[in-house]
C-alpha positions in Angstrom: -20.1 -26.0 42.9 -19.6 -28.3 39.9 -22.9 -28.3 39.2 -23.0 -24.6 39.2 -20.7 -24.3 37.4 -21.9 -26.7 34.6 -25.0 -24.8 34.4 -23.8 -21.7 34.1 -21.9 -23.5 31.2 -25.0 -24.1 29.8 -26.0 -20.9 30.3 -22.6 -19.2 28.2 -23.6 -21.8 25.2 -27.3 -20.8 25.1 -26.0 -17.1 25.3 -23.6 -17.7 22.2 -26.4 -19.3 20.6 -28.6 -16.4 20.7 -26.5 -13.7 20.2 -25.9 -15.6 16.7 -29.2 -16.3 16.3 -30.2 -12.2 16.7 -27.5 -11.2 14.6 -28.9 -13.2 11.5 -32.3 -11.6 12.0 -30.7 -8.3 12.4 -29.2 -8.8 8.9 -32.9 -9.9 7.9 -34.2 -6.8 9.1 -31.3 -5.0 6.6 -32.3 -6.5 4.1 -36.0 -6.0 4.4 -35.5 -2.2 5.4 -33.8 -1.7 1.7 -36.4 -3.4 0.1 -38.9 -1.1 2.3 -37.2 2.1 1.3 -37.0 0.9 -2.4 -40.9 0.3 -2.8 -41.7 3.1 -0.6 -43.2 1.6 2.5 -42.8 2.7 5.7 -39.9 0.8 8.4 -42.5 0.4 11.3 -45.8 -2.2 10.2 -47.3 -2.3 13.5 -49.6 -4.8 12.1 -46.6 -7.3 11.1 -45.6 -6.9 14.9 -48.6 -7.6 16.2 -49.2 -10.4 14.2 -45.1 -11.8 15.2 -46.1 -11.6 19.0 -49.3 -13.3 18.9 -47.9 -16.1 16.8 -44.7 -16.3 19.1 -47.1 -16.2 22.2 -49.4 -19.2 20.6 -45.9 -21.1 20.1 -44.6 -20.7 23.6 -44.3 -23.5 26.0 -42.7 -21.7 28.9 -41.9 -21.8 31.6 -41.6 -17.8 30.1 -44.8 -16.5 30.2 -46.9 -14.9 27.7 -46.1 -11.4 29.1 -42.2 -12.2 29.2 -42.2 -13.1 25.6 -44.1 -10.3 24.3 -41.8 -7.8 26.1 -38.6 -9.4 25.4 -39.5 -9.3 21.5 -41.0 -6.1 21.1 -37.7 -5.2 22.1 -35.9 -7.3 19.8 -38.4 -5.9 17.0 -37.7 -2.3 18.0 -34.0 -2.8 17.8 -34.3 -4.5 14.3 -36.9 -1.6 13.2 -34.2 0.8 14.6 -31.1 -0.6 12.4 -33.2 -0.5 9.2 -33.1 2.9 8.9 -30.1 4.1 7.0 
């Protein structure tokens, strides 16, 4: 059980870490909503997405697959697209 229970240790820490990491992109998002809605271009750039999941997919290593990463961030990109409207 010690074991378990140092990996699921592990498992809180990377959890922190990503919950901090998402929040600072979700701030990025704010911040690049505004300056959408100031120049006039629209929130959703399906091109820009398209072009974030094929760049994460070239970068991943696994062991999550290519599939796993697209979904989980097309999520995290529609929740960001969702919070930049005011």
């Amino acid at each position: 059980m010690d074991h378990l229970t140092k990996l699921r240790g592990e498992i809180d820490r990377c959890n922190a870490i990503l919950l901090e990491v998402l929040n600072e992109r979700a701030k990025v998002a704010i911040e690049i909503g505004k300056v959408k809605m100031s120049m006039g271009i629209p929130i959703h750039d399906s091109a820009r997405e398209t072009k974030i999941l094929e760049q994460l997919t070239e970068m991943n290593g696994g062991p999550l697959t290519n599939q796993m990463i697209e979904k989980i961030f097309a999520e995290i990109i529609k929740a960001n697209r969702q919070i930049q409207h005011p």
